[in-house]
DRENPA-3360 file (N, C-alpha, C; in nm, 2 decimals, always signed):
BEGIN
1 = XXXXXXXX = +0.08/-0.12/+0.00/+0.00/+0.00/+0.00/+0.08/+0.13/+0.00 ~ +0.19/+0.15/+0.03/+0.30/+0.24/+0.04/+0.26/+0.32/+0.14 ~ +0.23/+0.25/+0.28/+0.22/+0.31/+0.36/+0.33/+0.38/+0.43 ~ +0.34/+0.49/+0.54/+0.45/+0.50/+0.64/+0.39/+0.47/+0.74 ~ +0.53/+0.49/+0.88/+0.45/+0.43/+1.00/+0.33/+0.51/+1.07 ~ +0.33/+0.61/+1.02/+0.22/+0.71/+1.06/+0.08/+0.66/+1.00 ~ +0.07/+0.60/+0.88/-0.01/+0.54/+0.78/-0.05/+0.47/+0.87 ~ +0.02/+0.38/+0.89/-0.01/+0.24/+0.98/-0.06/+0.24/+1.08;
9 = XXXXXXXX = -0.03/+0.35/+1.16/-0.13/+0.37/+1.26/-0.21/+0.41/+1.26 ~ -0.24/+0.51/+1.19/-0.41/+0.58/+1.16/-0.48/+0.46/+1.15 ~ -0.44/+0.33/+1.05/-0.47/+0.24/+0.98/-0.52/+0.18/+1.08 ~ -0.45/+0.13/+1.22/-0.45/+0.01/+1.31/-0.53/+0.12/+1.37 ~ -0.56/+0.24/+1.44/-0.65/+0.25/+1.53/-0.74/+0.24/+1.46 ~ -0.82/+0.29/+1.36/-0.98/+0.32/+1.30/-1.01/+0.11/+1.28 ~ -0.92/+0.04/+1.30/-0.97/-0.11/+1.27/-0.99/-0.13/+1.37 ~ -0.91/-0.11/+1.53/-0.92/-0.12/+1.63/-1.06/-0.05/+1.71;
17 = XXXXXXXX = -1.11/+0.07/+1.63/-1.20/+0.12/+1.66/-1.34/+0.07/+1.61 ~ -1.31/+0.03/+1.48/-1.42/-0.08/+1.39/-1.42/-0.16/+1.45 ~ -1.35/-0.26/+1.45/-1.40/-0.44/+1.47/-1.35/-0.46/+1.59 ~ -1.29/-0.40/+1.68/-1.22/-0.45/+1.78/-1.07/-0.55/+1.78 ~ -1.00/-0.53/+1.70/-0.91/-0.63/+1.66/-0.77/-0.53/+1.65 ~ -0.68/-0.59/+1.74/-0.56/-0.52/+1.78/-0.44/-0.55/+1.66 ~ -0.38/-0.48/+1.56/-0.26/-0.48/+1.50/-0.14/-0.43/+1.57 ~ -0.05/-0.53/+1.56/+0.03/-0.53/+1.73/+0.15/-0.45/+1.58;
25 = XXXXXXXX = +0.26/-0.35/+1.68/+0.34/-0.33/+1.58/+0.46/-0.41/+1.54 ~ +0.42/-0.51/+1.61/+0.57/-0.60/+1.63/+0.52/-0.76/+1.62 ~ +0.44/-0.74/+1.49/+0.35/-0.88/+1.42/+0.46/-0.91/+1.34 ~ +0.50/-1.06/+1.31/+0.58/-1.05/+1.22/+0.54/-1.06/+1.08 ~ +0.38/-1.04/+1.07/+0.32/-1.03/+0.90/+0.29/-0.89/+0.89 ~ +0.35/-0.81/+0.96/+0.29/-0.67/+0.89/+0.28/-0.66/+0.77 ~ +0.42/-0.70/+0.72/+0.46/-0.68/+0.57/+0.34/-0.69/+0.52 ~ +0.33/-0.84/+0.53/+0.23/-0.90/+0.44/+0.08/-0.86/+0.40;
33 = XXXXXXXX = +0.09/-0.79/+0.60/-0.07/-0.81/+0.61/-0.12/-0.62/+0.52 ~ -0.05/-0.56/+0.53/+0.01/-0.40/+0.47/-0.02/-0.44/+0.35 ~ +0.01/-0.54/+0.27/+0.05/-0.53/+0.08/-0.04/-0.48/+0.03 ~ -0.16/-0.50/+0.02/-0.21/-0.41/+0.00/-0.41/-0.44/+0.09 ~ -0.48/-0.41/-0.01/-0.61/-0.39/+0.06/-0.67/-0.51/+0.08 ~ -0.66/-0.57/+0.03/-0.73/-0.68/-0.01/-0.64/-0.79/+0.07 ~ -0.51/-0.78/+0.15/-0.46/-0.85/+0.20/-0.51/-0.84/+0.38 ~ -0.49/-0.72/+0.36/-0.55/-0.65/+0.49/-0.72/-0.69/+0.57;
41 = XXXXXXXX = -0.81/-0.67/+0.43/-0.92/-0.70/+0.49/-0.92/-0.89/+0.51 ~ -0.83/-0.91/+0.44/-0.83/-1.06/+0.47/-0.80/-1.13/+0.63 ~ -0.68/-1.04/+0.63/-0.62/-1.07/+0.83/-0.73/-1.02/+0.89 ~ -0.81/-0.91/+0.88/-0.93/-0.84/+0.95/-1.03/-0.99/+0.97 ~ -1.07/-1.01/+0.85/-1.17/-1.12/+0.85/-1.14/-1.25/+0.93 ~ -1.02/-1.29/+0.93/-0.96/-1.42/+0.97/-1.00/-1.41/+1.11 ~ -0.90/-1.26/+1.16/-0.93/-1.25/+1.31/-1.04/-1.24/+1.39 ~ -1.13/-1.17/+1.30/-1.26/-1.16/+1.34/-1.36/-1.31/+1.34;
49 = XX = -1.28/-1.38/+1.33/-1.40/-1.54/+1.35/-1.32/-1.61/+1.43 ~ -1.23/-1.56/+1.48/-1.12/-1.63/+1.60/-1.24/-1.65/+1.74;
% end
């Protein structure tokens, strides 16, 4: 997504504020879970039926 770390945070609180679901900064998929949108709402979804 070409985010920065400032990105990523805006990013991780408004999901933390939507679904309740914590993106820790020191996940070792950030990369992955970051690539782009479609990767992201995927980790969202995953976690969300945990």
């Amino acid at each position: 997504l070409g985010l920065d770390s400032i990105d990523i945070l805006e990013v991780a609180l408004v999901v933390s504020k939507k679904y309740g679901l914590q993106l820790r900064a020191d996940h070792e998929d950030n990369t992955k879970i970051f690539t782009s949108l479609r990767s992201l709402a995927n980790h969202i979804a995953s976690q969300r039926t945990l």
